[in-house]
N, C-alpha and C positions, 0 to 999 in steps of 0.2 A: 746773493753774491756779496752783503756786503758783512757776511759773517765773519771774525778773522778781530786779528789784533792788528791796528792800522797804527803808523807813526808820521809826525808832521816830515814832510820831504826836506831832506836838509837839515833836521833838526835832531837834538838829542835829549829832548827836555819832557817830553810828553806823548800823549796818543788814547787811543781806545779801542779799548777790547770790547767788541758786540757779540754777544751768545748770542744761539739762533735760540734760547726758549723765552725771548725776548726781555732780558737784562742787559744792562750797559754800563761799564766803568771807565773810566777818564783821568787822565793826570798829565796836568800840565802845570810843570815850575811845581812850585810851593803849595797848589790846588789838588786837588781830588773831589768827585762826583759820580754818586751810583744813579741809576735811573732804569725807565723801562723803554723799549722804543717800538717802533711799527714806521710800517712804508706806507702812506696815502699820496695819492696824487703825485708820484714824483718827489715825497719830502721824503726824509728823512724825520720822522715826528720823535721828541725825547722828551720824558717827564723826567723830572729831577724829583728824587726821594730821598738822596740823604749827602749832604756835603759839607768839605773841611777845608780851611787853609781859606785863603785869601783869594779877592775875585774870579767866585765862581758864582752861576746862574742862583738865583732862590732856590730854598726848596719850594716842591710845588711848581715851580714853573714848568712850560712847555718852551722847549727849541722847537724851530722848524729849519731844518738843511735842504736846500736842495740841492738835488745830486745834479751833477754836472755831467759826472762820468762815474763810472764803477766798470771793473774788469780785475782781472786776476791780480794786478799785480798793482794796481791804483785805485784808487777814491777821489773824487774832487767834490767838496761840498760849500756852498754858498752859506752863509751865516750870519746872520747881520751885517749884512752890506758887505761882507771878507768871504774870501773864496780861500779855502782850505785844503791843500795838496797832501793827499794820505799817503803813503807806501806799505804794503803787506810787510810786518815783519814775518 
């Protein structure tokens, strides 16, 4: 479910798009990052493989989200201590 191109609620500056063949891109502000992702345990797991513009995660690094909520038409993911409110575009 949480395939879909997702945008911060309220906002107009960013979001990500999650392919189900498990690739990930992202852009927020002046940033951009690709990556791969997988669901374990209720996270949302992101490896970071290739990024540009200004603070964004390493490359190499792992995110872990966890999801809050997921449904059709929302996303809510936890992220270093920030809770993250997605809307389906």
């Amino acid at each position: 479910m949480v395939v879909g191109t997702w945008i911060e609620s309220g906002a107009t500056h960013g979001g990500i798009t999650i392919l189900s063949d498990g690739r990930f891109s992202s852009e927020w502000s002046a940033t951009t990052y690709q990556g791969t992702w997988r669901i374990k345990n209720g996270m949302l797991v992101m490896t970071i493989t290739n990024a540009s513009g200004t603070n964004h995660p390493p490359v190499g690094s792992i995110q872990y989200g966890g999801i809050e909520e997921v449904s059709t038409y929302h996303l809510t993911i936890e992220l270093d201590g920030r809770t993250t409110y997605l809307d389906r575009k």
